[in-house]
PDB file with one MODEL, atoms N, CA, C and O in Angstrom:
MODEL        1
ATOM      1  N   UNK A   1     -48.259   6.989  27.760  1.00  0.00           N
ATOM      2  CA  UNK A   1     -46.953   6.495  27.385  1.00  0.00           C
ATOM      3  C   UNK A   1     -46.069   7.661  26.968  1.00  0.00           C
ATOM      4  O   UNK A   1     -46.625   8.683  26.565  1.00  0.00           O
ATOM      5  N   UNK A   2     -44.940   7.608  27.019  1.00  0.00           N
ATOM      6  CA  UNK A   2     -43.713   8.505  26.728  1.00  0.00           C
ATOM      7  C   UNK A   2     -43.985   8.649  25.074  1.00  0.00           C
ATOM      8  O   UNK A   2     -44.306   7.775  24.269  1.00  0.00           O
ATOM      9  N   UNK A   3     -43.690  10.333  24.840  1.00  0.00           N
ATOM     10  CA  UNK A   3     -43.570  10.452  23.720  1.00  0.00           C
ATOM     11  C   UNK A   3     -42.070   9.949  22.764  1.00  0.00           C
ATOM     12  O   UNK A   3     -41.757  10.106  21.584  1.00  0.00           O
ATOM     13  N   UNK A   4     -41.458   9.358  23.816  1.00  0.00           N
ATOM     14  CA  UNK A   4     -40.257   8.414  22.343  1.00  0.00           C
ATOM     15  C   UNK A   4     -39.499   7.246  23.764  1.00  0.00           C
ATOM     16  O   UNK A   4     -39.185   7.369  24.948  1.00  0.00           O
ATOM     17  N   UNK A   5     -39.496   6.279  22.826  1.00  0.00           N
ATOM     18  CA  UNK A   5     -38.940   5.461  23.760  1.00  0.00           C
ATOM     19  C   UNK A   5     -37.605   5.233  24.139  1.00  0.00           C
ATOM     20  O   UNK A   5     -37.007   5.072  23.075  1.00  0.00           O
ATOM     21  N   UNK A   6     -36.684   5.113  25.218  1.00  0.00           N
ATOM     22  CA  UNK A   6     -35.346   5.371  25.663  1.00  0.00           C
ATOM     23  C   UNK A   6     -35.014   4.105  25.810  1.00  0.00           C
ATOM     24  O   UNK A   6     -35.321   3.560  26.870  1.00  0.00           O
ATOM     25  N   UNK A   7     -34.564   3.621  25.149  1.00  0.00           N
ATOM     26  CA  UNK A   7     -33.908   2.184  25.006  1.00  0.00           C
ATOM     27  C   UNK A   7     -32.503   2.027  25.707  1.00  0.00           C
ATOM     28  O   UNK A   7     -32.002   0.918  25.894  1.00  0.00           O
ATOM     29  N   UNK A   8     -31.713   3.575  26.196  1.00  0.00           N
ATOM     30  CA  UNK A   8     -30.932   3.511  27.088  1.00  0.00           C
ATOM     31  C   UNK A   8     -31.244   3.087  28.711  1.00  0.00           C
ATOM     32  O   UNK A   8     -30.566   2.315  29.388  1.00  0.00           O
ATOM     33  N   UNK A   9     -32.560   3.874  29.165  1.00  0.00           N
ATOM     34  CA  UNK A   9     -33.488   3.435  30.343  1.00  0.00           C
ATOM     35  C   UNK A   9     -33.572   1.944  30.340  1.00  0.00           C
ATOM     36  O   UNK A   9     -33.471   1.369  31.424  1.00  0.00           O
ATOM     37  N   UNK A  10     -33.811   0.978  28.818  1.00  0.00           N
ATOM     38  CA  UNK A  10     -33.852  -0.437  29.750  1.00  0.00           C
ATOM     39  C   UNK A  10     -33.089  -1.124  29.397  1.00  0.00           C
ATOM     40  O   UNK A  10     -33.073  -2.281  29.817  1.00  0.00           O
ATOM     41  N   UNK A  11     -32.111  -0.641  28.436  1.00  0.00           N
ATOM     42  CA  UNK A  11     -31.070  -1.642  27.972  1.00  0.00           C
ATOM     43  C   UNK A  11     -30.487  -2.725  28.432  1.00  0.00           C
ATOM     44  O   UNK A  11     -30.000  -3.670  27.812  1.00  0.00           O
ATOM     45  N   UNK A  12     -30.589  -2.468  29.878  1.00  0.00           N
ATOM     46  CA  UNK A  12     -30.216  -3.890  30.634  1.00  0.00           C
ATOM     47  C   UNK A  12     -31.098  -4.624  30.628  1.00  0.00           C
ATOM     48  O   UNK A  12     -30.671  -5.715  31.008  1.00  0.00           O
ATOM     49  N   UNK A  13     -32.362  -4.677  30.360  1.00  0.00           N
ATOM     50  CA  UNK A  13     -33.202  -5.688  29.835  1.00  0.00           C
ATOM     51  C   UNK A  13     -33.412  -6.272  29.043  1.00  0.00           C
ATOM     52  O   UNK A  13     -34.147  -7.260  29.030  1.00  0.00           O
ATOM     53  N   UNK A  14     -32.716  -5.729  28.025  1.00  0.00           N
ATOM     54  CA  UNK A  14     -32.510  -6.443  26.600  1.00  0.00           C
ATOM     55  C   UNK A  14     -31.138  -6.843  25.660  1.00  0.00           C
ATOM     56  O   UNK A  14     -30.047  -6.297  25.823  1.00  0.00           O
ATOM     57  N   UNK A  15     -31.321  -7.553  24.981  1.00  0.00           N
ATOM     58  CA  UNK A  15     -29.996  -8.105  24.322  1.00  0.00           C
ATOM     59  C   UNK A  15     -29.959  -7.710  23.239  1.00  0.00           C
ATOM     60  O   UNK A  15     -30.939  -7.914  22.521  1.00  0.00           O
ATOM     61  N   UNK A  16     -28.249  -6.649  22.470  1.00  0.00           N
ATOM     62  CA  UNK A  16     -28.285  -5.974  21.651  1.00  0.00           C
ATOM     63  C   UNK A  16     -28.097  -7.025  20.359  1.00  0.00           C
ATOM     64  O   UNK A  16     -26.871  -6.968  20.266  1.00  0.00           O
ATOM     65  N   UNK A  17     -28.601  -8.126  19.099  1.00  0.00           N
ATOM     66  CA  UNK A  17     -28.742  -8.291  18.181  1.00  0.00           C
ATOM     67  C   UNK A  17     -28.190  -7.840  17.054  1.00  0.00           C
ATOM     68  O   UNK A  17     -27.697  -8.630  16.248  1.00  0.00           O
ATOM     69  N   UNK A  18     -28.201  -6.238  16.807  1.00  0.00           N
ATOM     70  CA  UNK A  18     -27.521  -6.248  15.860  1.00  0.00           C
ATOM     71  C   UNK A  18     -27.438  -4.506  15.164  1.00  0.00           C
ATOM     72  O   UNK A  18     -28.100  -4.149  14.189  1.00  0.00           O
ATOM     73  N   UNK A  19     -26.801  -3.915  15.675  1.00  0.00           N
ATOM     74  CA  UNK A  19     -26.753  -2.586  15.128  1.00  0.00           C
ATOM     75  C   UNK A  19     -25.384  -2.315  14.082  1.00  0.00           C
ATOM     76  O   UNK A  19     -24.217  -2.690  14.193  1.00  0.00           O
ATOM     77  N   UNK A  20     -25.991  -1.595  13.154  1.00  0.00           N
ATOM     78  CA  UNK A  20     -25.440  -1.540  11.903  1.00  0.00           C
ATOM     79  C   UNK A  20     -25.147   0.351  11.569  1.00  0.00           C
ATOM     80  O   UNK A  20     -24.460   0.836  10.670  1.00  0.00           O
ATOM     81  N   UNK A  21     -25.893   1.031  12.577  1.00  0.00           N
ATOM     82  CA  UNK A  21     -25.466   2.566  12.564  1.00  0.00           C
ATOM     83  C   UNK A  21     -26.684   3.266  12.503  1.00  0.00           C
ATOM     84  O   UNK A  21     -26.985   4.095  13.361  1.00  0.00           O
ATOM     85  N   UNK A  22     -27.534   2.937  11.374  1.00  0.00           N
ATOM     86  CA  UNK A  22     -28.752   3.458  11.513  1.00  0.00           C
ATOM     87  C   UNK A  22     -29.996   2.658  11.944  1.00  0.00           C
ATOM     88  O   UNK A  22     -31.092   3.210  12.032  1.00  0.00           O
ATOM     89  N   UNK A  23     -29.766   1.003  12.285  1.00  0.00           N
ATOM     90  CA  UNK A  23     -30.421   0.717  12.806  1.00  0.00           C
ATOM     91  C   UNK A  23     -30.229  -0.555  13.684  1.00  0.00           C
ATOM     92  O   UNK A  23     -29.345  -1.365  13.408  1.00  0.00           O
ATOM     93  N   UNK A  24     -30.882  -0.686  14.510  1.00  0.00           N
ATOM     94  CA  UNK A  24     -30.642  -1.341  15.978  1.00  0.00           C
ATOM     95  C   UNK A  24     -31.526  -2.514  16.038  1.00  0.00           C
ATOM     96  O   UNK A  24     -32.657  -2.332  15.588  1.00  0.00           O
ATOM     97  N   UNK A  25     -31.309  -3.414  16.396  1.00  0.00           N
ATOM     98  CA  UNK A  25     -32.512  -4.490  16.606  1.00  0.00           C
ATOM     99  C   UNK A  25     -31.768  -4.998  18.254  1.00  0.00           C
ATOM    100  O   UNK A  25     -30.592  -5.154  18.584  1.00  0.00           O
ATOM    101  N   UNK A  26     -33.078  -5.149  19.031  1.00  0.00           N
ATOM    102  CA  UNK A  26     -32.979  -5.325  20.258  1.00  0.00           C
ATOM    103  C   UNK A  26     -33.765  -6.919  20.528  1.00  0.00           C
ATOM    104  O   UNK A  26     -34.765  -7.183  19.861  1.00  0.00           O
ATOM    105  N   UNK A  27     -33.284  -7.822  21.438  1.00  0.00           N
ATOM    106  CA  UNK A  27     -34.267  -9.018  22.020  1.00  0.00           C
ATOM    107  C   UNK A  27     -34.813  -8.482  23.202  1.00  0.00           C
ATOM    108  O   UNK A  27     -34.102  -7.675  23.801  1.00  0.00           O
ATOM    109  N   UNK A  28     -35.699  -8.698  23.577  1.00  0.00           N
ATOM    110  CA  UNK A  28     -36.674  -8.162  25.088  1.00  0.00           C
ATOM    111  C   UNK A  28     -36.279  -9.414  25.881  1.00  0.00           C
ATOM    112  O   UNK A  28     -36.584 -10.517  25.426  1.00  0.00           O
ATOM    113  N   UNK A  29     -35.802  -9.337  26.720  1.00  0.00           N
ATOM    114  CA  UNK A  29     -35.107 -10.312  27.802  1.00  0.00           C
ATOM    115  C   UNK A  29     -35.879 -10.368  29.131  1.00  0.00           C
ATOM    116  O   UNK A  29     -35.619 -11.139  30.055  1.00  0.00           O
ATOM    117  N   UNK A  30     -36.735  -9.570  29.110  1.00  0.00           N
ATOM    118  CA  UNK A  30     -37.383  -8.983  30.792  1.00  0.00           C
ATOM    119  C   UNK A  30     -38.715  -8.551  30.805  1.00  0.00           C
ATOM    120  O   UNK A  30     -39.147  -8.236  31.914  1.00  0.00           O
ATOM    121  N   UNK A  31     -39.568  -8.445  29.732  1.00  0.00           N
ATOM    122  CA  UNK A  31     -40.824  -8.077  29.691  1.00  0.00           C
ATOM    123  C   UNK A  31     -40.799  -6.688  29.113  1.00  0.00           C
ATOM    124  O   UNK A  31     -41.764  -6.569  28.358  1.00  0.00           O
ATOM    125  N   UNK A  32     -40.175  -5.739  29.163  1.00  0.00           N
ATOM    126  CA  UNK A  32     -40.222  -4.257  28.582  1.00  0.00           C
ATOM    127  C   UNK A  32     -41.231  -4.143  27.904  1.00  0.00           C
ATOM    128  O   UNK A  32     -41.463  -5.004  27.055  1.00  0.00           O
ATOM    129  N   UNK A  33     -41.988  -3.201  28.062  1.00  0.00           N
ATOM    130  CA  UNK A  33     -42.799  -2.747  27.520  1.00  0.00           C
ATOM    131  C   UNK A  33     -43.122  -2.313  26.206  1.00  0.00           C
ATOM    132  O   UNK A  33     -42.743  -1.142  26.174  1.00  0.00           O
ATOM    133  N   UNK A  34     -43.464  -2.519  25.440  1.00  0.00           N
ATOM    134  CA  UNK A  34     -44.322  -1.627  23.787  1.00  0.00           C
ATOM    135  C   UNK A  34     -44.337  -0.522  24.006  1.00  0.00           C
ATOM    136  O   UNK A  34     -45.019  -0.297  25.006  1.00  0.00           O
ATOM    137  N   UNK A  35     -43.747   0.697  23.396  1.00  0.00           N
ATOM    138  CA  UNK A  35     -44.235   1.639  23.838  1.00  0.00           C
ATOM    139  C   UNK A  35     -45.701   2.643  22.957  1.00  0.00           C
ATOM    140  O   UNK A  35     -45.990   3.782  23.323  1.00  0.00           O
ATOM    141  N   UNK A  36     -46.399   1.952  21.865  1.00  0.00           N
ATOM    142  CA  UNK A  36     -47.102   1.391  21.399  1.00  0.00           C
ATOM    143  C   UNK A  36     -48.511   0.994  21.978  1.00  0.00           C
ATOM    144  O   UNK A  36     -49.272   1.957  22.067  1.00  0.00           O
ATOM    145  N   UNK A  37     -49.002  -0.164  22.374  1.00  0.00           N
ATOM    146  CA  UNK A  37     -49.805  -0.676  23.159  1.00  0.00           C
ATOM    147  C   UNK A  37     -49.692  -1.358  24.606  1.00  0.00           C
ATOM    148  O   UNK A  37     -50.585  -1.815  25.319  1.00  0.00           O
ATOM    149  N   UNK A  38     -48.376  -1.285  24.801  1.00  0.00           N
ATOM    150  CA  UNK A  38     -47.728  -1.473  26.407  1.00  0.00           C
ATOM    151  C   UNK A  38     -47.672  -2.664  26.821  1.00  0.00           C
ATOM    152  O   UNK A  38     -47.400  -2.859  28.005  1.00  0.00           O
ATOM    153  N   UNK A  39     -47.906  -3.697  25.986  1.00  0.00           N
ATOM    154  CA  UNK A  39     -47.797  -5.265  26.262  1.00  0.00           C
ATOM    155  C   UNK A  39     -46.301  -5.448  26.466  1.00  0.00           C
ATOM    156  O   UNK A  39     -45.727  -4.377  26.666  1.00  0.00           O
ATOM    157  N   UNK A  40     -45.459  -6.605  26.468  1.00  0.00           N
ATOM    158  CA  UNK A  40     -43.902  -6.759  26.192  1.00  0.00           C
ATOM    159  C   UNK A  40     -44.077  -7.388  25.083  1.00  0.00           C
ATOM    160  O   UNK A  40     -44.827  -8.324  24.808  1.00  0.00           O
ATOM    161  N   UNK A  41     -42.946  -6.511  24.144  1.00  0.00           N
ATOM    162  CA  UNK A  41     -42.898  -7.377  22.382  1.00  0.00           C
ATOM    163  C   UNK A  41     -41.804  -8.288  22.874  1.00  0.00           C
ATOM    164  O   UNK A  41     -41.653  -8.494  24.078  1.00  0.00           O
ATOM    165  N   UNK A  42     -41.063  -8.819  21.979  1.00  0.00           N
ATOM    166  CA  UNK A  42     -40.362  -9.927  21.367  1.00  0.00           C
ATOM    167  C   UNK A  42     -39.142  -9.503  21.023  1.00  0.00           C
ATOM    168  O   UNK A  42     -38.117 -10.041  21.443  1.00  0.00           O
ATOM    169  N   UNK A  43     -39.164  -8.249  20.029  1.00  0.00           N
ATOM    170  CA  UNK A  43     -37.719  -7.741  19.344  1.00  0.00           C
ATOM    171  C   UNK A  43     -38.346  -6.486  19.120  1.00  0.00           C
ATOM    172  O   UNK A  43     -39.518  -6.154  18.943  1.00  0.00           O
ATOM    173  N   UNK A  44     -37.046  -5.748  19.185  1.00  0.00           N
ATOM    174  CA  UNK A  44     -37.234  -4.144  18.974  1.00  0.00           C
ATOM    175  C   UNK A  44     -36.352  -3.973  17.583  1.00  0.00           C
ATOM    176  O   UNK A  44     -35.346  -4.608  17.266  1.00  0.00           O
ATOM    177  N   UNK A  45     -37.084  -2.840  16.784  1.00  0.00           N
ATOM    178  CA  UNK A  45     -36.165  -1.763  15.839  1.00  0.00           C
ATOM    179  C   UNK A  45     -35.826  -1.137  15.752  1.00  0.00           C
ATOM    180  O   UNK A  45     -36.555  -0.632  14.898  1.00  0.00           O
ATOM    181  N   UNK A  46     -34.894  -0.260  15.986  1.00  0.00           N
ATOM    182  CA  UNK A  46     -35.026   1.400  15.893  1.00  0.00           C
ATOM    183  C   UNK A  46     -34.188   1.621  14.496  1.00  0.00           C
ATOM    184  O   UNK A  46     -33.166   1.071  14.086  1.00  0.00           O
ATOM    185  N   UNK A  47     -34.837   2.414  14.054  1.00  0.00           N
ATOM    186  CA  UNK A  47     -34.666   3.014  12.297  1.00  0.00           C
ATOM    187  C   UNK A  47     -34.131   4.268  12.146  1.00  0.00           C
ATOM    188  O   UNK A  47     -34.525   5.015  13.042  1.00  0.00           O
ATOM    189  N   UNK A  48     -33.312   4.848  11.284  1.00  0.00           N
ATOM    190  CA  UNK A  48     -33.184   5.857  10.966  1.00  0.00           C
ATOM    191  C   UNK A  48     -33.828   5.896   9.264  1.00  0.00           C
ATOM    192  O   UNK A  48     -34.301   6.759   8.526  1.00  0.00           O
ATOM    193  N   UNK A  49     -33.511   4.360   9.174  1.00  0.00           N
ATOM    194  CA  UNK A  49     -33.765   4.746   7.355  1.00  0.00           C
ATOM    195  C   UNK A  49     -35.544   4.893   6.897  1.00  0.00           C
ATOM    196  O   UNK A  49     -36.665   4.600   7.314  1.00  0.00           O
ATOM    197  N   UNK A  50     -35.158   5.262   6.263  1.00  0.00           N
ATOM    198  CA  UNK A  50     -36.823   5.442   5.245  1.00  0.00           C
ATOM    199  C   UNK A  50     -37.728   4.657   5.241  1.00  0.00           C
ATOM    200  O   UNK A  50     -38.901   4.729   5.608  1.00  0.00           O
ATOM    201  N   UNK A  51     -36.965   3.683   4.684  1.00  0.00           N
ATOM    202  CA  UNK A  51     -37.909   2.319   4.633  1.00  0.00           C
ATOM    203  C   UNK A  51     -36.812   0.925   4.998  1.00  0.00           C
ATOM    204  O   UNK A  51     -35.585   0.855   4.944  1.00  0.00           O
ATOM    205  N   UNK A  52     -37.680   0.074   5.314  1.00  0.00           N
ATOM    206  CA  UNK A  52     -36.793  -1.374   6.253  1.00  0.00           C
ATOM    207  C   UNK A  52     -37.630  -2.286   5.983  1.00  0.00           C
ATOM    208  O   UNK A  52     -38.857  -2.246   5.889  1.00  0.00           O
ATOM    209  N   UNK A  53     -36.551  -3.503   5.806  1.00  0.00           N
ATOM    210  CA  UNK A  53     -37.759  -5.007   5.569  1.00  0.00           C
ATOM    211  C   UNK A  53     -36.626  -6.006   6.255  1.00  0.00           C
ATOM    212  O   UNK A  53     -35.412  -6.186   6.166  1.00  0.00           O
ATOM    213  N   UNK A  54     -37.742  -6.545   6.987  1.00  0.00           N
ATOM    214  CA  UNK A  54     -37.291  -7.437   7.969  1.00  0.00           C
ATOM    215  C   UNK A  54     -37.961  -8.698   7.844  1.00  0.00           C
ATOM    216  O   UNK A  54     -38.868  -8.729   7.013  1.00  0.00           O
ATOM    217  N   UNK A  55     -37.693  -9.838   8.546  1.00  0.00           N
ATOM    218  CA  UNK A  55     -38.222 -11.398   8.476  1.00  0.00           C
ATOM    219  C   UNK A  55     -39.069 -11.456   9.532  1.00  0.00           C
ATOM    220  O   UNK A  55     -38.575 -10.789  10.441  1.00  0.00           O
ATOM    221  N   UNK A  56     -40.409 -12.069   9.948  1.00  0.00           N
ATOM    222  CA  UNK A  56     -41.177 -12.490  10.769  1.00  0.00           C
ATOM    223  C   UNK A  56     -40.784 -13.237  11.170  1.00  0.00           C
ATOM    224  O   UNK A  56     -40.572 -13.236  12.383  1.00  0.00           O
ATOM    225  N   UNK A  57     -40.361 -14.639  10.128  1.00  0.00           N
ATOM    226  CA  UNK A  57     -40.905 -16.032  10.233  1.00  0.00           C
ATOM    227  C   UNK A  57     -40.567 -16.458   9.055  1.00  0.00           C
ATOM    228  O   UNK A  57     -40.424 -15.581   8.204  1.00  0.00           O
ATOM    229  N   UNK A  58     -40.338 -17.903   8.637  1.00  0.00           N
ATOM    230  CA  UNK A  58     -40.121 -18.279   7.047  1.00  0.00           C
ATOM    231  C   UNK A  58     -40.948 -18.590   6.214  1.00  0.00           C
ATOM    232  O   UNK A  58     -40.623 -19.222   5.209  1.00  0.00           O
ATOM    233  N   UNK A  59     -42.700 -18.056   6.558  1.00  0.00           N
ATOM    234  CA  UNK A  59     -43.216 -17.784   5.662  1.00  0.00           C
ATOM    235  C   UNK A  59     -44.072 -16.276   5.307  1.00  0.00           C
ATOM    236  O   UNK A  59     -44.809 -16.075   4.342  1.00  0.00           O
ATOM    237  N   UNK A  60     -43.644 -15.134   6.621  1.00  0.00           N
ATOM    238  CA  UNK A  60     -43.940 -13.586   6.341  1.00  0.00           C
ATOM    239  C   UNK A  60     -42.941 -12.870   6.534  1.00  0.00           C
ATOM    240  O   UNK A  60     -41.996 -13.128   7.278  1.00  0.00           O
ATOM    241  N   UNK A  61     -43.135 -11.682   5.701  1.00  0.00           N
ATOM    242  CA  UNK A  61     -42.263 -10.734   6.276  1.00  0.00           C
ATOM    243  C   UNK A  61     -42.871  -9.377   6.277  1.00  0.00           C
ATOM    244  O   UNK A  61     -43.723  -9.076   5.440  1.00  0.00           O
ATOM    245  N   UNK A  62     -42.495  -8.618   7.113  1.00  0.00           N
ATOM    246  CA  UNK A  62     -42.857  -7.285   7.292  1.00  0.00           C
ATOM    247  C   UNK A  62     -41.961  -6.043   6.740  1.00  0.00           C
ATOM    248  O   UNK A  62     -40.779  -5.737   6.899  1.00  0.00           O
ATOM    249  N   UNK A  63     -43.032  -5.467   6.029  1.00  0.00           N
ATOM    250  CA  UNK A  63     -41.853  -4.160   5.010  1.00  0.00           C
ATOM    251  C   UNK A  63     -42.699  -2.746   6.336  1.00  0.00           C
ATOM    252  O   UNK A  63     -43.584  -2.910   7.176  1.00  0.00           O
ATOM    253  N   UNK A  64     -42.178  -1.920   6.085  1.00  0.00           N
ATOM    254  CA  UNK A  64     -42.182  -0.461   6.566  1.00  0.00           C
ATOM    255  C   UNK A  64     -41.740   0.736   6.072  1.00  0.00           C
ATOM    256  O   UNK A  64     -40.542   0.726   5.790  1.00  0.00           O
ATOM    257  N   UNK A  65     -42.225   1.595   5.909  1.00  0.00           N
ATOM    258  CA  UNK A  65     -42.064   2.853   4.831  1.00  0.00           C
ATOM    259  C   UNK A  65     -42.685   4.026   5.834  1.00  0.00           C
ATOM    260  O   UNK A  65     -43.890   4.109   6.074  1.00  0.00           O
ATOM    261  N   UNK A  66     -41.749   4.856   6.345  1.00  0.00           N
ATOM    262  CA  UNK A  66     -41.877   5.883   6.647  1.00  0.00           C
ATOM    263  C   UNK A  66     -42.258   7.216   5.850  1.00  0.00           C
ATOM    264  O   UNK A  66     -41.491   7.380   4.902  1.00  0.00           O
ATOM    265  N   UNK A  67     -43.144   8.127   5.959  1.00  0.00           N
ATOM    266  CA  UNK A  67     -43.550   8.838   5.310  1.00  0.00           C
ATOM    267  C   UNK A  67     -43.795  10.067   5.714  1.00  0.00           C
ATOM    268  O   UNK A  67     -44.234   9.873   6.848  1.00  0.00           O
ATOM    269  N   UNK A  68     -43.803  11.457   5.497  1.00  0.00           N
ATOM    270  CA  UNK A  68     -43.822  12.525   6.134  1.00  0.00           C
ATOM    271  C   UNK A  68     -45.347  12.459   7.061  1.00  0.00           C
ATOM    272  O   UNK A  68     -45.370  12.957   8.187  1.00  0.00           O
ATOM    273  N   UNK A  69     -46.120  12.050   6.694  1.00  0.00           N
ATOM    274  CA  UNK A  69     -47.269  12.356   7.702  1.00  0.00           C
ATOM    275  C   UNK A  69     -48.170  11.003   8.127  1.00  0.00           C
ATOM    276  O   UNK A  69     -49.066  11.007   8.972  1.00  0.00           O
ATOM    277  N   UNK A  70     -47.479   9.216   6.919  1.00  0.00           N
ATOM    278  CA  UNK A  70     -47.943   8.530   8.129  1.00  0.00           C
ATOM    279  C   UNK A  70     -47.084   7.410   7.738  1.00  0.00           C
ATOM    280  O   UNK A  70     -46.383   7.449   6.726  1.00  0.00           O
ATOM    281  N   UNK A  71     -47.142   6.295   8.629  1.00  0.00           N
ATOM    282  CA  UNK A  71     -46.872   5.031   8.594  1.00  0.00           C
ATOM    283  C   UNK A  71     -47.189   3.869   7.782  1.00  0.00           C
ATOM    284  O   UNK A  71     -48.036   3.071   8.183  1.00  0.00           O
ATOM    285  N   UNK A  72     -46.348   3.632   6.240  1.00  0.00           N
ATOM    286  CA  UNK A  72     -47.225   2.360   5.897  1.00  0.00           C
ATOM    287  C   UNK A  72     -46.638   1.052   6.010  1.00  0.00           C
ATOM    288  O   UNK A  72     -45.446   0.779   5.876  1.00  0.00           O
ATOM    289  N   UNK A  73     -47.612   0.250   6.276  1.00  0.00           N
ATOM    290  CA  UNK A  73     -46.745  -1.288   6.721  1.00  0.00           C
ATOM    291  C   UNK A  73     -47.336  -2.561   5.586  1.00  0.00           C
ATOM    292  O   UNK A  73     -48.554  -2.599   5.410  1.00  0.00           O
ATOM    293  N   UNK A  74     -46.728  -3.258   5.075  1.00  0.00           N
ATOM    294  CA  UNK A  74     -47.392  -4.298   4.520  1.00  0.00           C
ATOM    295  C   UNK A  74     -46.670  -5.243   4.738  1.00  0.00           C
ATOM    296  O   UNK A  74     -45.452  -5.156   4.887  1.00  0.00           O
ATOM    297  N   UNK A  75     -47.567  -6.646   4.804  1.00  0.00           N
ATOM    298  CA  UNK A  75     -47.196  -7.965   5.312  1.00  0.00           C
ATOM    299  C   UNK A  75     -47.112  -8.922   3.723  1.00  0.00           C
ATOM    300  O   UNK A  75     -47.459  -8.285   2.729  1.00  0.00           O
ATOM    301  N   UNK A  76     -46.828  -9.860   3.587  1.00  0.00           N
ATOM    302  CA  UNK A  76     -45.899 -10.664   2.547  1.00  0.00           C
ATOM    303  C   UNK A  76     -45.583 -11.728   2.772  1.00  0.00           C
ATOM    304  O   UNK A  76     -44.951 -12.040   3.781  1.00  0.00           O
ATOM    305  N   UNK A  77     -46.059 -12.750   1.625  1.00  0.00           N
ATOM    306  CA  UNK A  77     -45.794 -14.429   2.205  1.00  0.00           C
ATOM    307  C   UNK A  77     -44.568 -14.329   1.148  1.00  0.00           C
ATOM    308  O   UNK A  77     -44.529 -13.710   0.085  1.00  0.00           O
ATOM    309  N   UNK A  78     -43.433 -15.249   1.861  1.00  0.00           N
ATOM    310  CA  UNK A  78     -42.749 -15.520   0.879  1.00  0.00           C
ATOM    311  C   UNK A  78     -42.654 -16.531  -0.134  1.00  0.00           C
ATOM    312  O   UNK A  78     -41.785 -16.455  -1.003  1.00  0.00           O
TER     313      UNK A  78
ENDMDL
END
């Protein structure tokens, strides 16, 4: 897989949701790929900020915290 994913390459496959400057949320309209594990997700993020918390569903949500050397994610009932 590509070392960063170009969301300009499939943009016509997807529907732009909601960008705010530093971050982007995309719908997958066409199958696009994960660039990840290569399945087609659902919705895309792209982040600039540090850390981001977003909604699953109305009873999880997913937080994310970027960190100089790794990734932490934790899940959350509301």
């Amino acid at each position: 897989m590509a070392d960063r994913f170009d969301q300009h390459a499939v943009r016509h496959r997807m529907k732009l949701l909601r960008d705010d400057g530093d971050a982007t949320l995309y719908e997958n309209r066409d199958g696009v790929h994960c660039p990840a594990c290569g399945d087609p997700f659902t919705r895309l993020l792209l982040t600039e900020r540090r850390t981001h918390s977003f909604g699953l569903d109305d009873s999880e949500r997913l937080c994310v915290a970027r960190e100089s050397d790794r990734l932490v994610v934790c899940t959350h009932d509301s």
